[in-house]
N, C-alpha and C positions, 0 to 999 in steps of 0.2 A: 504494500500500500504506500503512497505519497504522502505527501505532508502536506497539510491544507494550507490556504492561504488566507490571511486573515482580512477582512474588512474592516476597517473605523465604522465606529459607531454610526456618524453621519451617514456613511453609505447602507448601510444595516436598518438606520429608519427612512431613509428614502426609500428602498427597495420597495419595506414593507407598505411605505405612502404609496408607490405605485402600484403593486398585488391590490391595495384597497379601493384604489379607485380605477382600477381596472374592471372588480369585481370578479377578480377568479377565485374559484371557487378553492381556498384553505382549506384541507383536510380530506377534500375530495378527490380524486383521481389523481392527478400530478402531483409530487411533491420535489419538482426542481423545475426553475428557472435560468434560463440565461438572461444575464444583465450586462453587460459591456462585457470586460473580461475575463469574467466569471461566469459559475453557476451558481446558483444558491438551492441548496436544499435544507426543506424546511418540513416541519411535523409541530402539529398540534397534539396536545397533553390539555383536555377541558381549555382553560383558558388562559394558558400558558403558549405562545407560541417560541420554538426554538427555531434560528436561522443558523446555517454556517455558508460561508463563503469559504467555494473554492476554486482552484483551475482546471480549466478543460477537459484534461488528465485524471480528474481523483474520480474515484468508484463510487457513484451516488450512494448503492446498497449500502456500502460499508459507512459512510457515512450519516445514514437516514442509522444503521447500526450503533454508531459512536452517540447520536443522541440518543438512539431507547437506552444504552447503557449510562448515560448520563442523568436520565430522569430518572432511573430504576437505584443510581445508588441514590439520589438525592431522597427517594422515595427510604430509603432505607435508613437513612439519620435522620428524615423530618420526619416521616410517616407521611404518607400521601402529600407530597409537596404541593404548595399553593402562590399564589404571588406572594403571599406575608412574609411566608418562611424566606424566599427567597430576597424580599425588601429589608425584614428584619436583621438576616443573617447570610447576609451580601458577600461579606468577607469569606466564609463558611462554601458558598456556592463557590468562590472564586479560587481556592482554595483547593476543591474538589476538581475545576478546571485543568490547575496548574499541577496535580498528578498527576491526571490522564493524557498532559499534551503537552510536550516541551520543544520547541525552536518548530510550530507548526505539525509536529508530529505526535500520532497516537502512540505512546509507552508505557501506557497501561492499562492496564482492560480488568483488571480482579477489582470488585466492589469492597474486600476485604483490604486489600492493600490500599486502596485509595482513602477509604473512611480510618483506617489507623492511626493516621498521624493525626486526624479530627478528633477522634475519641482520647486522645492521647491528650490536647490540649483540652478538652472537658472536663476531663478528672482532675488536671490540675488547676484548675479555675474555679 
């Protein structure tokens, strides 16, 4: 697999301004976009929407993959994650981020090794 490539934030909520007022259908059939020189592949989670931007090159599947495993750990230290969890404990999500993906690359994939060094700082806190 490649290493994704990242979007600013900027280009991350325009995208999604344009998906909206386009009015494609989120959640329904397609779950990737071309946008200039990217793709973007994206999945709804209730009312959670996750995007990643990547290049031409990277494997949608495995990708639409890296986010169910991202909501699935999140689900597993919040307990059904929701926007709160993730507004309240921002750092926490971000956190959980920078295990799974270092210099654009996925290098980790166990939900148990990711949430470890989390749980790690809870006990001490």
């Amino acid at each position: 697999m490649g290493c994704m490539s990242g979007l600013g934030l900027v280009d991350g909520s325009e995208i999604l301004g344009v998906h909206l007022e386009n009015k494609l259908p989120m959640g329904e059939g397609c779950s990737f976009v071309e946008h200039r020189n990217y793709k973007i592949v994206y999945r709804r989670y209730a009312s959670l929407f996750f995007l990643v931007g990547v290049d031409n090159e990277e494997n949608e599947l495995a990708i639409l993959e890296f986010i169910h495993l991202l909501v699935e750990t999140m689900d597993r230290h919040f307990g059904n994650v929701c926007e709160l969890d993730i507004m309240f404990h921002l750092e926490k999500a971000h956190f959980m981020l920078e295990e799974m993906v270092m210099n654009g690359c996925i290098v980790e994939t166990s939900k148990t090794n990711i949430l470890a060094p989390i749980q790690l700082m809870d006990k001490a806190s």
